[in-house]
C-alpha positions in Angstrom: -20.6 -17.9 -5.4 -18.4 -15.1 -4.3 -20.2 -12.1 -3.1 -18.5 -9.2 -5.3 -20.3 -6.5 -2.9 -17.3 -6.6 -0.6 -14.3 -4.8 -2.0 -12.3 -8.1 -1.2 -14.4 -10.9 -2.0 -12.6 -12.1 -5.2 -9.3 -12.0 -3.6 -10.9 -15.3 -1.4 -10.4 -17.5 -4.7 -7.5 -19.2 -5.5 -8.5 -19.1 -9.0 -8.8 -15.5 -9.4 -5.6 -15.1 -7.3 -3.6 -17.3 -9.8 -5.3 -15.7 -12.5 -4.5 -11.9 -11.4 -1.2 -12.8 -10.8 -0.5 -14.4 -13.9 -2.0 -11.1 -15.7 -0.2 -8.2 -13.8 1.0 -6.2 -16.1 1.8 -3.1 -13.8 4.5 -4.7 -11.2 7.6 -3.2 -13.6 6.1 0.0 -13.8 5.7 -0.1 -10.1 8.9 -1.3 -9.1 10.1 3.3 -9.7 7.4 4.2 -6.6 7.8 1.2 -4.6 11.8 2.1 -4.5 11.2 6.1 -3.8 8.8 5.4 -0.7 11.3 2.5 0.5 13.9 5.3 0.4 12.1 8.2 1.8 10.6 6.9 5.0 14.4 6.0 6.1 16.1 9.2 5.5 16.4 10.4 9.1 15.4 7.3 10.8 15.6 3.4 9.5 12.3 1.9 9.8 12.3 -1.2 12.7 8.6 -2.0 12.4 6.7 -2.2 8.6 3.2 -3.3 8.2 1.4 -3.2 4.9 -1.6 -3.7 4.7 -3.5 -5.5 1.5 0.2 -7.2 0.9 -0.6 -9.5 -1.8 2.5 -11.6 -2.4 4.5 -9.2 -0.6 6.4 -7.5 -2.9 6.3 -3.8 -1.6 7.1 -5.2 2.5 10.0 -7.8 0.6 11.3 -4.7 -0.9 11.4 -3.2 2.2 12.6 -5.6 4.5 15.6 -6.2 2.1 17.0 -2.6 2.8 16.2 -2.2 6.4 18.0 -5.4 7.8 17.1 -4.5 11.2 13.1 -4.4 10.6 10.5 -6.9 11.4 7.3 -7.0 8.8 4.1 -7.8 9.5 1.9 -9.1 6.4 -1.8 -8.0 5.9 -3.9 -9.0 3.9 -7.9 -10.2 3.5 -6.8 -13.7 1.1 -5.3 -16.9 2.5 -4.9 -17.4 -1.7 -2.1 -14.8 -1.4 -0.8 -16.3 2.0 0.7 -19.2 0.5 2.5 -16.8 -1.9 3.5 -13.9 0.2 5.1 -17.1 2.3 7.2 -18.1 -0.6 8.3 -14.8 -1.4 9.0 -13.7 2.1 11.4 -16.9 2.8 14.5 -14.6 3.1 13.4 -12.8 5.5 10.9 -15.8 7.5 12.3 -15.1 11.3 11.5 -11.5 10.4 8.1 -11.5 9.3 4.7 -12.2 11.3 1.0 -13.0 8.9 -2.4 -11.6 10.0 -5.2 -12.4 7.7 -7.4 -10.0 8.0 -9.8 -7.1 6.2 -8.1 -3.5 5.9 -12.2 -2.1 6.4 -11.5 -3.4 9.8 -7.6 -2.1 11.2 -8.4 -1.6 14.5 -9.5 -5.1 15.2 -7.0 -7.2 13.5 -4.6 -7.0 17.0 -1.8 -5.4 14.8 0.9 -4.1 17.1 1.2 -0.3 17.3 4.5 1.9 17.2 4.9 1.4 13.5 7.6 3.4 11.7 6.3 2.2 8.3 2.2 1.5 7.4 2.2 0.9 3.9 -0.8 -0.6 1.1 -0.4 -1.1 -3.1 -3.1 -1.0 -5.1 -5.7 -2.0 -2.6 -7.2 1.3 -1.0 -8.7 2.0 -4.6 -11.3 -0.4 -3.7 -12.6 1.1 -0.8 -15.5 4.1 -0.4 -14.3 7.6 0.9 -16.0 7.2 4.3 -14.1 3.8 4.1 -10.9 5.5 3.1 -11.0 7.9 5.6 -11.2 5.3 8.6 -8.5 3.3 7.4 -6.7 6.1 7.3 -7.7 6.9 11.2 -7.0 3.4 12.0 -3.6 3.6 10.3 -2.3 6.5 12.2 -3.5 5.3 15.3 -0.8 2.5 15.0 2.1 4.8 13.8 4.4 5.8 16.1 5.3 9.4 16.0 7.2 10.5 13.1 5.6 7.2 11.8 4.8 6.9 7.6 1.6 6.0 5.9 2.4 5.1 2.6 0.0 4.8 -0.3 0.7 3.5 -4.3 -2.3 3.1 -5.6 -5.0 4.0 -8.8 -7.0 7.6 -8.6 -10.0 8.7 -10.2 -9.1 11.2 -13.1 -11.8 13.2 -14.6 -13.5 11.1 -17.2 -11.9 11.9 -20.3 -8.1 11.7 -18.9 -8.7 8.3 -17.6 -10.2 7.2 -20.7 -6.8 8.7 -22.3 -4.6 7.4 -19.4 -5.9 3.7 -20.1 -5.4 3.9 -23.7 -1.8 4.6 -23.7 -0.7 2.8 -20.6 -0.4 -0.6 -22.1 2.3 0.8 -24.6 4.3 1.3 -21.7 3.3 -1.6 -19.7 2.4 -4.4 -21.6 -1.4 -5.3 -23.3 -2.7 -6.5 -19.2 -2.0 -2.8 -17.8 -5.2 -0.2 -17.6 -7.7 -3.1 -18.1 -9.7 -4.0 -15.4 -10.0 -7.7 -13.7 -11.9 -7.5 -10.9 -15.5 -6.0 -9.3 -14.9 -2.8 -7.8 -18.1 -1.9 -5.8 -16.8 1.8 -5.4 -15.8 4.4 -8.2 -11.8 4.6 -7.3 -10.5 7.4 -4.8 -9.5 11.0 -6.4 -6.5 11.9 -5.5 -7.5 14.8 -3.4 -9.8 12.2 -1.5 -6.5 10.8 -0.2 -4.9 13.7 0.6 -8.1 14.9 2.6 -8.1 11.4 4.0 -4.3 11.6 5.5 -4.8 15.4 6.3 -8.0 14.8 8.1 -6.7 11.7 10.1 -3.8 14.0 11.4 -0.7 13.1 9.4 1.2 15.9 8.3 3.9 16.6 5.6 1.0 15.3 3.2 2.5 15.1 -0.7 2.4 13.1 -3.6 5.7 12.4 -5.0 5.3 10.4 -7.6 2.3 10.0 -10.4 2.2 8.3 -13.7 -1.0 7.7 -15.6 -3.5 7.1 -13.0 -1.5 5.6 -10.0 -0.1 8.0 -7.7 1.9 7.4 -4.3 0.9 9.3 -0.9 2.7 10.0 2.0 1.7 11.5 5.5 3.5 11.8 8.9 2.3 11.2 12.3 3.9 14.3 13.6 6.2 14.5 15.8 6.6 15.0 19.6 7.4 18.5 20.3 10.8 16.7 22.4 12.1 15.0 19.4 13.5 16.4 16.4 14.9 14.5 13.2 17.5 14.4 11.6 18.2 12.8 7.7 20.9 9.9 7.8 22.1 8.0 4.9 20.5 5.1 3.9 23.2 3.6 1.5 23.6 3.3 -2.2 20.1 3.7 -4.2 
């Protein structure tokens, strides 16, 4: 039996893999987000090294890879279930793309290569506790190189009565799956001042959420920047 205490244990089951992915009703809603954070972590320089952490099929780090040419990915994620079809979805990009499987409770010892531009998770940070939140936000800017992004999309904690609202009316918008929940969570989900505290408190800077709708939010946070080197916004073609 899987041992829902761990915030990833169901993602070890094909089954429930299959099954989640068959029922995700929030990937269009998504795709908005997932397109502004591609975008605005290449405006002054284009990203050469992404990792994203709790990957999944890859979606986010496909999206990615298909705008920055010149970038090599690295694929994270806890579930061998969702190798097999991040591997199918990255085969575009396959000479560009390494695969660690590996928990995002425990960054620092997964051997991921620093210097990152680009550290980005979906919908997989809501599962952790604030002190676990706040390391993997340590963790993450540890491997950023300066002027490096941390990129999070992911569900908040509303007060009670707006995310009863919020979950009522999303699945008008994004299908009957959307707002219902289909998997243990062994913490109550992240508020989004719990993330901001969390990239602010791990040293990132330029801390902002751009983008909200119902209760999923994306944050951003810069690993400053040397005091030698000073950026400056290029295009990155058509949106």
């Amino acid at each position: 039996m899987t041992d829902v205490s761990h915030p990833t244990a169901a993602w070890v089951d094909d089954s429930y893999v299959a099954s989640w992915a068959a029922a995700d009703g929030l990937a269009g809603l998504l795709e908005l987000p997932w397109r502004m954070a591609s975008l605005l972590v290449g405006l002054d320089h284009q990203p050469e090294l992404i990792i994203d952490v709790g990957s999944g099929p890859g979606t986010f780090l496909a999206q990615l890879l298909a705008l920055y040419p010149a970038a090599r990915g690295v694929w994270v994620d806890a579930s061998p279930a969702m190798l097999e079809r991040a591997t199918d979805a990255m085969s575009p990009f396959a000479e560009r793309v390494s695969y660690v499987v590996g928990d995002m409770t425990e960054l620092a010892k997964l051997g991921l290569p620093a210097g990152a531009d680009v550290i980005t998770n979906s919908r997989v940070a809501h599962h952790l506790s604030t002190t676990e939140l706040d390391a993997f936000y340590r963790a993450g800017t540890q491997l950023l190189a300066p002027g490096g992004w941390l990129v999070t999309l992911d569900h908040i904690r509303p007060e009670p009565s707006w995310d009863e609202r919020l979950r009522a009316v999303l699945p008008a918008f994004a299908g009957p799956n959307a707002g219902k929940p289909t998997h243990p969570h062994v913490h109550p989900y992240p508020t989004i001042e719990d993330h901001v505290a969390g990239m602010s408190g791990a040293g990132l800077s330029q801390v902002d959420v751009p983008w909200r709708a119902f209760y999923t939010c994306l944050v951003l946070g810069r690993r400053p920047f040397l005091p030698s080197r000073a950026p400056r916004w290029q295009p990155v073609g058509p949106v």
